[in-house]
C-alpha positions as CSV (number, residue, x, y, z in Angstrom):
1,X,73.3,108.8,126.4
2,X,75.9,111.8,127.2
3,X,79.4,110.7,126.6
4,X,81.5,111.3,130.2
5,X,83.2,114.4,129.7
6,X,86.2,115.3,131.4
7,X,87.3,118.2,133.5
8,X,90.0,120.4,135.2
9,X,89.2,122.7,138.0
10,X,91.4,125.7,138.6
11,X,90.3,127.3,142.2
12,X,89.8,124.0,144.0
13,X,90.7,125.5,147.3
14,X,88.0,128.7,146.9
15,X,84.7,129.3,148.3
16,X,83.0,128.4,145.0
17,X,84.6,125.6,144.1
18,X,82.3,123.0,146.1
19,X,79.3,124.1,143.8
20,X,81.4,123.5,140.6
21,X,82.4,120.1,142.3
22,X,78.6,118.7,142.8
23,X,77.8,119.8,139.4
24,X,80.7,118.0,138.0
25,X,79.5,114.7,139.7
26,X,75.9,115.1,139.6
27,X,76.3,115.5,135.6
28,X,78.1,112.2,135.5
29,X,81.7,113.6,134.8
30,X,84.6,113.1,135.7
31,X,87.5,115.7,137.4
32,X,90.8,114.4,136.3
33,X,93.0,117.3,137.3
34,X,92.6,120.5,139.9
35,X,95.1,123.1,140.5
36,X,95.1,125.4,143.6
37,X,98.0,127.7,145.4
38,X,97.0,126.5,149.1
39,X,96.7,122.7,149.8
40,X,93.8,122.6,151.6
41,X,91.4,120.8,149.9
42,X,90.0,117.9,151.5
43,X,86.6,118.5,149.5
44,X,88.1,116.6,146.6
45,X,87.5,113.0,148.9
46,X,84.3,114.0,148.8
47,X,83.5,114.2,145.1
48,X,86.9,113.1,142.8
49,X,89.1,111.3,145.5
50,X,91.2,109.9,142.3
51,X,91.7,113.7,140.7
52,X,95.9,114.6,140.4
53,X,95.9,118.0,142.9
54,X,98.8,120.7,141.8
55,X,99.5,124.0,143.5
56,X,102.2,125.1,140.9
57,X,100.6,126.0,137.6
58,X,103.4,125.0,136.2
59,X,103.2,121.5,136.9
60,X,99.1,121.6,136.2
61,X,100.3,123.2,132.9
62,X,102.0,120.3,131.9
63,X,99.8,117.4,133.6
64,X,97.2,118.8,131.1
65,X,99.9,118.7,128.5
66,X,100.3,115.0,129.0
67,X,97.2,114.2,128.9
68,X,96.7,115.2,125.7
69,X,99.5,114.3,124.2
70,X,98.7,110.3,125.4
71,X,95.3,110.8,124.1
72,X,93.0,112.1,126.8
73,X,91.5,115.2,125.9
74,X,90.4,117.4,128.6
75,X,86.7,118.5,127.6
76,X,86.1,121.5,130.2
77,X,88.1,123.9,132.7
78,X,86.0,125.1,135.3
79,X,87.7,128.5,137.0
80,X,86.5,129.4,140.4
81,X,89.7,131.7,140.7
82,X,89.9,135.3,142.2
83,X,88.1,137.7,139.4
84,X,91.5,139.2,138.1
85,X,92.9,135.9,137.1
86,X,89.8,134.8,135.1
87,X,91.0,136.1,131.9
88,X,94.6,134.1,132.1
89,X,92.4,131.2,133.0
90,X,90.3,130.8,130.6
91,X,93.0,131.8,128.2
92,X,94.5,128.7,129.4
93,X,91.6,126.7,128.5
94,X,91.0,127.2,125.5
95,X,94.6,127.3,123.8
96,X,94.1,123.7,125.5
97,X,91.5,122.8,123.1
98,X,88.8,122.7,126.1
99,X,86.1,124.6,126.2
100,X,85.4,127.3,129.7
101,X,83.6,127.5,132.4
102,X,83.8,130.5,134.3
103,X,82.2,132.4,137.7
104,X,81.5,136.1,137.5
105,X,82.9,138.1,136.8
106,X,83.8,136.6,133.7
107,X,86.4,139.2,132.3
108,X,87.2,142.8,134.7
109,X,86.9,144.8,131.3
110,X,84.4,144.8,128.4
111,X,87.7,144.4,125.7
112,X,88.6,141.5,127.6
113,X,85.7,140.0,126.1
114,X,86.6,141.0,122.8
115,X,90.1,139.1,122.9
116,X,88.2,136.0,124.4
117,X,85.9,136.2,121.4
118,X,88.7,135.9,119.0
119,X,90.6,133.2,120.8
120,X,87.2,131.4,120.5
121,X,87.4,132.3,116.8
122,X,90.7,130.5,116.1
123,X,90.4,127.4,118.5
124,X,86.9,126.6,118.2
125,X,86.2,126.8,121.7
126,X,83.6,128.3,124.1
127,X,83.6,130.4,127.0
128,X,80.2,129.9,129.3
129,X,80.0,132.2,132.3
130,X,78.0,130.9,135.4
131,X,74.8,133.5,135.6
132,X,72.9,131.1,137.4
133,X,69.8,133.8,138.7
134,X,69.1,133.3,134.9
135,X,68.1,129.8,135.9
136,X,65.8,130.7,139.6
137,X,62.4,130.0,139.0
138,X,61.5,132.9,140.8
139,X,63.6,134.7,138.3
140,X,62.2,132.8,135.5
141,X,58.3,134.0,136.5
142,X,59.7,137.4,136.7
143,X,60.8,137.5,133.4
144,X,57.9,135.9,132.3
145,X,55.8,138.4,134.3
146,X,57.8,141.7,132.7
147,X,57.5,140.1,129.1
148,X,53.2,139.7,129.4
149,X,53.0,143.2,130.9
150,X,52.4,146.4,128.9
151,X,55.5,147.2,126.6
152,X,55.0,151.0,127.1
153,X,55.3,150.5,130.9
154,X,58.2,151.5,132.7
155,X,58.8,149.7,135.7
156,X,60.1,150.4,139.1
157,X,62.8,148.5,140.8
158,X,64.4,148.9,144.3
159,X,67.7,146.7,144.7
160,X,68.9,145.9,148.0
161,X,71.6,143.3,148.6
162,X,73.6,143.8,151.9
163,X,76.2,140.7,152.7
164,X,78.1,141.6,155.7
165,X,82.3,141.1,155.8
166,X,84.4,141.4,158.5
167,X,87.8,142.6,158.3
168,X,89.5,139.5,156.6
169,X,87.6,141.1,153.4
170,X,90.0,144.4,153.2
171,X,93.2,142.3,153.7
172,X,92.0,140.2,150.9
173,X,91.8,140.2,147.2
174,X,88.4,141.2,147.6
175,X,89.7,144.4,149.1
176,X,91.5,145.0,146.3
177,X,90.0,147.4,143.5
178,X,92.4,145.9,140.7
179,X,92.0,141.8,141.6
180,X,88.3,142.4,142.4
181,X,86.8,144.9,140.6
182,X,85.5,146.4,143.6
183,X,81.9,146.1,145.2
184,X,79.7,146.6,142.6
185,X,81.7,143.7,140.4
186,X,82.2,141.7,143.6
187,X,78.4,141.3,144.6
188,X,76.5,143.0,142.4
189,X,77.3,141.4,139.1
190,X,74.9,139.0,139.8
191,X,72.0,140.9,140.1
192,X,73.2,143.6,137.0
193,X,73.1,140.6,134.5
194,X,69.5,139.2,136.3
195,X,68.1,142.9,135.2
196,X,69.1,143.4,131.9
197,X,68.0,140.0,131.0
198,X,64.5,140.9,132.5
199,X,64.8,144.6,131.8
200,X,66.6,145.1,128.6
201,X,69.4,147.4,128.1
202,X,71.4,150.3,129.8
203,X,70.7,154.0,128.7
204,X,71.8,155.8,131.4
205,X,73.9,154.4,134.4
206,X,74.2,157.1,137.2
207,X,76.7,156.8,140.4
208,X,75.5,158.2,143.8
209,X,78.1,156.6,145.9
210,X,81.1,154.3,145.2
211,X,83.3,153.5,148.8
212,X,85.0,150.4,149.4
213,X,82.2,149.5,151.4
214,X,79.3,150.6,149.5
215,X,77.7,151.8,146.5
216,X,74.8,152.7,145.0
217,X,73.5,154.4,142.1
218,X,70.0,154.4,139.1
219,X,70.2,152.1,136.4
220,X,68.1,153.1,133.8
221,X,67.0,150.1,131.8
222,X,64.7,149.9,128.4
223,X,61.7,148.6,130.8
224,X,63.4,150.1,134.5
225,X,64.3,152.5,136.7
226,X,66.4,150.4,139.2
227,X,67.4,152.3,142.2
228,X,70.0,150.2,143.8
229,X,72.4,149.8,146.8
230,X,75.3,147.3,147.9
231,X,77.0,147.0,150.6
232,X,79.3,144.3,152.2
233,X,79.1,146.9,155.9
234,X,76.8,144.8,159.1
235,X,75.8,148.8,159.8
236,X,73.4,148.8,157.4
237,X,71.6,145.8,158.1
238,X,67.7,146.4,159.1
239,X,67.8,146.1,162.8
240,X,64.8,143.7,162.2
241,X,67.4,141.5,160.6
242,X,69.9,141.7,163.0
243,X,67.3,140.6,165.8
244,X,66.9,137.5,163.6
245,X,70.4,136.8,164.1
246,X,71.1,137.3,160.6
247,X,74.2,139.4,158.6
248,X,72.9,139.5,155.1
249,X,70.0,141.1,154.0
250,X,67.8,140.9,149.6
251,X,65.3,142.3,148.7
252,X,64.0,143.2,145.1
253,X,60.9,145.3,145.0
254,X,59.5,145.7,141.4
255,X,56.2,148.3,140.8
256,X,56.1,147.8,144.8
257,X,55.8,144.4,145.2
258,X,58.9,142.1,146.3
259,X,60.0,138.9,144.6
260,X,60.4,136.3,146.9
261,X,64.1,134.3,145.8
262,X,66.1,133.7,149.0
263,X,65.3,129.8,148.4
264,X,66.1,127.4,145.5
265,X,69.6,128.4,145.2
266,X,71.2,124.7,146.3
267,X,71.3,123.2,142.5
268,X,71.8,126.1,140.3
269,X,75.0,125.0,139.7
270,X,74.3,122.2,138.4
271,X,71.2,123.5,136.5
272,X,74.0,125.6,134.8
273,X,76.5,122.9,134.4
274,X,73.4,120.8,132.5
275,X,72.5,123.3,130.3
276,X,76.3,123.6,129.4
277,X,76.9,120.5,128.2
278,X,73.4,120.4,126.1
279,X,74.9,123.5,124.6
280,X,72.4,126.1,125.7
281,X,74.7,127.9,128.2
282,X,76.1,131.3,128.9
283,X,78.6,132.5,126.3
284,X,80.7,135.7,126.3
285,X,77.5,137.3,124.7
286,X,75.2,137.2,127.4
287,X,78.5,138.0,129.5
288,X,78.9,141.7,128.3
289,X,76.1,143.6,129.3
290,X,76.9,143.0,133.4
291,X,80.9,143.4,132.7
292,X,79.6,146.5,130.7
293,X,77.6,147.9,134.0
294,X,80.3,147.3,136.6
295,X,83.5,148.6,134.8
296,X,81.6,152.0,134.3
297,X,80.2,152.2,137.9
298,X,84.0,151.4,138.5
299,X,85.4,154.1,136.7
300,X,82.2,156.5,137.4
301,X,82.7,160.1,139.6
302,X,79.7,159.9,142.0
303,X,77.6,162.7,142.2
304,X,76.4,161.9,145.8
305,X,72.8,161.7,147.1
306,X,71.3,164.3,144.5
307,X,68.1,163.6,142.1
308,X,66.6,159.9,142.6
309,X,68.7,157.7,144.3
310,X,67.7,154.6,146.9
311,X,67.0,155.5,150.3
312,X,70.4,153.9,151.5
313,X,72.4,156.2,150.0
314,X,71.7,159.1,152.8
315,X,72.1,156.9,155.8
């Protein structure tokens, strides 16, 4: 049987943090210690009642510190923190001797993962990086699919995510190019990592548009020409979705047929957290390809709606 393992939580109060929560109980763990900046977090009655709650990293810092030193090693930090404070984060978790687990964006910059990978080096540590689409079934046959199909094929993808925001998002971190990373790192992380893994590498990355609001742009992958387009603005919705009452629209459309995924997302955390501790997750490897993607749509000039681009782009 699996030893209980122990965690910390850094992001209790976020949006995330529920999911990380479950999967801590429903692996048979234990949270001993959670550290957020606003108080409210009632959610901890609901799964660790008994966990110490902090909002000064200082006084986390040293809770943790105590522990160890009286002999109670804390095994995991999971960080459900705003993306530009990842790095710091995880940083603190393994010169803790614990091993992380991180959302995405893992790291804002690709040589952010080079530093992680050398703190790994000297404490022995891991850094896992939640890319749960890895772990949809739907994803899964996909994969499957692409890898049974002609090699010398080159597919054809159309990626559509819309998630509507309203104006909280601007005044936010969200908002914030520096603490977020911007759109395409915000929400479209996700779904860069899900098509490399399926797709292969990058060879050419080209940026139609890149607002605040938007972007969009053609990955060109070893098996894929993705045409894709993100956007956090209700405007674009399909009115059809609208009708439906509905402010967030997928869709992924590959040689003209769409795979069907908007289910079976309820226990991917957990999936992930299970695969972690049998020591098949996510490590800063599989990491860099996505962080790769984002940081150079980031820092791309857009050339507008000129050559192939997704039918978004000129609405």
């Amino acid at each position: 049987m699996q030893t209980m393992k122990n965690f910390a939580l850094i992001g209790a109060a976020g949006y995330i943090a529920p999911r990380h929560l479950m999967a801590i109980r429903d692996t048979k763990n234990d949270l001993l210690a959670a550290l957020d900046k606003f108080d409210s977090v009632g959610i901890l009655d609901s799964y660790f009642p008994g966990a110490h709650f902090f909002t000064e990293y200082e006084r986390f810092d040293r809770h943790v510190d105590k522990l160890r030193r009286k002999g109670t090693k804390i095994d995991y930090v999971s960080i459900c923190t705003p993306n530009y404070l990842h790095d710091s984060h995880i940083r603190f978790a393994l010169r803790n001797h614990a091993d992380a687990i991180c959302e995405k964006p893992l790291v804002l910059n690709p040589w952010n993962v080079d530093a992680l990978a050398e703190i790994e080096r000297e404490t022995g540590n891991r850094v896992f990086n939640i890319l749960q689409l890895r772990l949809h079934p739907s994803i899964i046959a996909l994969k499957e699919k692409i890898e049974e199909s002609d090699p010398g094929v080159m597919h054809e993808v159309d990626l559509t995510y819309l998630t509507s925001r309203g104006n909280w998002y601007f005044n936010s971190w969200k908002g914030d190019v520096n603490e977020s990373g911007g759109i395409a790192t915000n929400i479209g992380i996700h779904f860069f990592d899900m098509l490399t893994w399926i797709f292969g590498a990058v060879t050419e990355n080209v940026v139609h548009v890149l607002d605040e609001d938007c972007a969009a742009g053609m990955l060109y992958l070893e098996k894929a020409r993705v045409r894709w387009f993100l956007s956090i603005n209700y405007d674009y919705i399909p009115d059809y979705i609208k009708q439906q009452g509905k402010r967030t629209y997928r869709a992924i459309v590959v040689d003209g047929e769409e795979i069907e995924f908007s289910e079976g997302f309820g226990d991917l955390h957990t999936r992930s957290y299970q695969e972690i501790l049998k020591g098949n997750g996510f490590g800063l490897d599989a990491a860099l390809p996505s962080i790769e993607i984002v940081h150079d749509i980031r820092v791309a000039s857009p050339i507008g709606a000129k050559g192939e681009y997704h039918p978004f782009a000129k609405i």
